[in-house]
TIKOL-550497 format. One line per 3 residues: number of its first residue (from 1); their letters; for each residue x, y negated, z of C-alpha. Coordinates in pm, 1 decimal, padded with zeros to 6 digits, always signed. Example, Ala and Ser with C-alpha at 12.3 -4.5 7.8 and 13.67 -1.06 7.14 Angstrom:
// residues 2
1 = as = +01230.0,+00450.0,+00780.0; +01367.0,+00106.0,+00714.0 $
// end
This chain:
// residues 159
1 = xxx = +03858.3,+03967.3,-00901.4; +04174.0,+03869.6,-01067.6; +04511.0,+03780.2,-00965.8 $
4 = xxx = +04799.6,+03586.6,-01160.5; +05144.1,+03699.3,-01097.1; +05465.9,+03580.2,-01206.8 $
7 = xxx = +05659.7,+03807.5,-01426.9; +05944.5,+03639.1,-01695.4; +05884.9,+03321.7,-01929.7 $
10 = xxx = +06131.4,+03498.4,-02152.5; +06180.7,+03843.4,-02040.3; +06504.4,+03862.6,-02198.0 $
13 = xxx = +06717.9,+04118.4,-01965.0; +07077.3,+03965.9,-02090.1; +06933.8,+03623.7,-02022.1 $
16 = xxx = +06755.7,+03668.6,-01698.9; +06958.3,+03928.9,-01554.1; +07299.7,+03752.3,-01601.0 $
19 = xxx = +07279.3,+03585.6,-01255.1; +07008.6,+03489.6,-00956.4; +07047.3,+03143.3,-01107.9 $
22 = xxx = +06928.1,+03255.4,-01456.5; +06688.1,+03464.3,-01325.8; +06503.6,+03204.1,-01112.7 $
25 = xxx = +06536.1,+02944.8,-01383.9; +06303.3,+03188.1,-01596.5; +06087.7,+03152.6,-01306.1 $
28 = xxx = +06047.3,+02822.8,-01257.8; +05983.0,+02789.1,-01674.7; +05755.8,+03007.2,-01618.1 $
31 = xxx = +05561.0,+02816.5,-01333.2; +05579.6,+02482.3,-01513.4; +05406.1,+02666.3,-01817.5 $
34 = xxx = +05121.5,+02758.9,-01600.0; +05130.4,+02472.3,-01392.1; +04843.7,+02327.8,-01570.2 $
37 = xxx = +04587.8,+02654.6,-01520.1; +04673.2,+02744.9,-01195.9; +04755.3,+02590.7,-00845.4 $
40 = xxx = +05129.2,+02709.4,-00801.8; +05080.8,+02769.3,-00448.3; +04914.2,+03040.4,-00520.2 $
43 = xxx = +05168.8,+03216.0,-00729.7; +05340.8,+03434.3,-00461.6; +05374.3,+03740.2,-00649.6 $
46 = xxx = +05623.0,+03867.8,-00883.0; +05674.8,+04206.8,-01073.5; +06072.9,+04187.0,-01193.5 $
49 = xxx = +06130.3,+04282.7,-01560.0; +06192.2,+04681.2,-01597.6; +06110.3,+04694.7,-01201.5 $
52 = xxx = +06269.7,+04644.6,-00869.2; +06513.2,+04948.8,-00903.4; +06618.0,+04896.9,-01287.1 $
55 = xxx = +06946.6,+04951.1,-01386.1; +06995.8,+04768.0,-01689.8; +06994.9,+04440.5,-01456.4 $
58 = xxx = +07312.9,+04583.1,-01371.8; +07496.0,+04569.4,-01706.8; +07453.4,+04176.5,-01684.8 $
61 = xxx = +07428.2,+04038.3,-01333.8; +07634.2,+04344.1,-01166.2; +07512.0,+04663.0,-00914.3 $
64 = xxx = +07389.0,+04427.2,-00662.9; +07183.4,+04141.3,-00823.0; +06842.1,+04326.1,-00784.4 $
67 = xxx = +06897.6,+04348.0,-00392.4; +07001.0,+04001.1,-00447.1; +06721.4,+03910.4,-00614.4 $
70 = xxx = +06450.9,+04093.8,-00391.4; +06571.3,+03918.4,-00084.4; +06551.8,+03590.2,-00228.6 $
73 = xxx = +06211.5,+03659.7,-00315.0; +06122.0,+03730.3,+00040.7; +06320.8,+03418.8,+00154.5 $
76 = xxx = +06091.8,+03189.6,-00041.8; +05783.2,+03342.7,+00141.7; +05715.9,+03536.3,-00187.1 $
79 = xxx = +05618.6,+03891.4,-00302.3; +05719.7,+04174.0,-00558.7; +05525.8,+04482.9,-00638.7 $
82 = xxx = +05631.5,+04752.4,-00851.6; +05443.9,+05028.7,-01048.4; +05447.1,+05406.4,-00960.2 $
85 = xxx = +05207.8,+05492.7,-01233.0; +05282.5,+05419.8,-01667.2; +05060.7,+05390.8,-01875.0 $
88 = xxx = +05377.0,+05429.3,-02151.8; +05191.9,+05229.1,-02412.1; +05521.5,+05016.2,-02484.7 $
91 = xxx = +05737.2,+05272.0,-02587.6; +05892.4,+05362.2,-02933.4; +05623.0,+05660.0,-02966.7 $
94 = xxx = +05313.9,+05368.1,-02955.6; +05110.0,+05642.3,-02747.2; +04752.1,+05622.3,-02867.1 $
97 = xxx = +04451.2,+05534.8,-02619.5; +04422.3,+05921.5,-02531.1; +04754.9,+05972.6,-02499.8 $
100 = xxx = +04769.4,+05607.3,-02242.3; +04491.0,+05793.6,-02051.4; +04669.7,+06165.8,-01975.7 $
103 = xxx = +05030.0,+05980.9,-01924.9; +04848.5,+05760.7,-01633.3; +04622.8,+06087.2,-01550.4 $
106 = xxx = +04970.0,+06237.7,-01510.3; +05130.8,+05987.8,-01343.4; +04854.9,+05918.0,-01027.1 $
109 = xxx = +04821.8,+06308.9,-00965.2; +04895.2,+06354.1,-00573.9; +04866.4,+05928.0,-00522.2 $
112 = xxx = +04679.6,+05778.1,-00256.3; +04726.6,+05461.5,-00403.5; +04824.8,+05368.2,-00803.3 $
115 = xxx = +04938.1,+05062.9,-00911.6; +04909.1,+05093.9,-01307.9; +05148.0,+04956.9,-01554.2 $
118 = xxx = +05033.8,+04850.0,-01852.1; +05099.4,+04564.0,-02149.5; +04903.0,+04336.2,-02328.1 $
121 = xxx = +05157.4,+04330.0,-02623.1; +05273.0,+04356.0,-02993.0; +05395.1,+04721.7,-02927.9 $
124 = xxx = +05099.2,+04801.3,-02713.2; +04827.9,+04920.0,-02966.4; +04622.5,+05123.3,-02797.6 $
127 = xxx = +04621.3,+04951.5,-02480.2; +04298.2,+04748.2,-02475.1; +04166.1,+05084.5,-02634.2 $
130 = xxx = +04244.7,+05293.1,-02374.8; +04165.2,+05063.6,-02053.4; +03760.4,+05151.2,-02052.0 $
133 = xxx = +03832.2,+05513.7,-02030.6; +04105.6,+05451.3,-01789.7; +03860.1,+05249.1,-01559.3 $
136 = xxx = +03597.0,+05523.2,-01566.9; +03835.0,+05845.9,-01451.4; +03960.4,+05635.9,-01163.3 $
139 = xxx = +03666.7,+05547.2,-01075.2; +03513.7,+05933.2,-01080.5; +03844.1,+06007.0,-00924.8 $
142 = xxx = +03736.2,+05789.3,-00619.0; +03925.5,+05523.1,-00641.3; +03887.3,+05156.7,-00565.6 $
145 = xxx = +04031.2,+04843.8,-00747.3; +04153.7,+04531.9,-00602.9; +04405.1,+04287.4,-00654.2 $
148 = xxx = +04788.5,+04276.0,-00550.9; +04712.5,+04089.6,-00254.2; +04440.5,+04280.2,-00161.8 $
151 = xxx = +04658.9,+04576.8,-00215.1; +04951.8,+04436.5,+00040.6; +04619.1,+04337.3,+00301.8 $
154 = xxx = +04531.8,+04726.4,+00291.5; +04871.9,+04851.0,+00393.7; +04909.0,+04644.1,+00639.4 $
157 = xxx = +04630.3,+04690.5,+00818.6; +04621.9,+05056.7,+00766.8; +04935.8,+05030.0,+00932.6 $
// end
């Protein structure tokens, strides 16, 4: 029930934002290191460091290298997905696992659909903490899980 996506090999913003070159050599490190897990042609999907709409792409690779970058994606026949719900377990406060749960609580009040960001990482404490109580309430809520894929599949055929 899992899906790899592509995200950065470095996810260093002043490195991978400085140009659509440097951002889609990241990429392709990043493919070669899971080359040997995965079959590559099944890595269609990409979530862009700090999102689709960040800003602080901008300071390096100028106003327009996200819409740059997000049409490129779709010429290569690939995907990107963003978030619309934060978990904010990666920010200077280090949130604890209750706190994870009312920010996404917060967050997917009023949402059909809630694609949950969320980090497996240094700064991210609580995360792994917080994710069995965060499966349960969307699951009372009434909600279903599925992959990215899955996700796109839906909307599509809902229409």
């Amino acid at each position: 029930g899992h899906q790899v996506a592509m995200h950065s090999a470095s996810h260093k913003y002043a490195q991978i934002y400085q140009s659509t070159d440097a951002f889609w050599q990241d990429i392709k490190t990043l493919r070669q290191a899971l080359e040997p897990y995965v079959t590559l042609a099944d890595l269609t999907w990409l979530r862009f460091p700090g999102g689709s709409t960040n800003t602080v792409s901008h300071r390096y690779g100028g106003s327009g290298i996200m819409q740059r970058l997000k049409t490129q994606t779709e010429e290569k026949g690939w995907h990107w997905i963003d978030w619309n719900v934060c978990g904010e377990d990666a920010t200077a406060a280090h949130p604890d696992a209750d706190a994870i749960l009312r920010n996404i609580q917060e967050d997917a009040e009023g949402r059909d659909t809630c694609v949950v960001l969320l980090h497996d990482a240094k700064a991210a404490t609580h995360t792994a903490q917080a994710l069995p109580a965060v499966i349960d309430w969307f699951r009372a809520e009434g909600y279903a899980f599925c992959t990215v894929a899955q996700l796109a599949e839906l909307q599509t055929a809902a229409g």
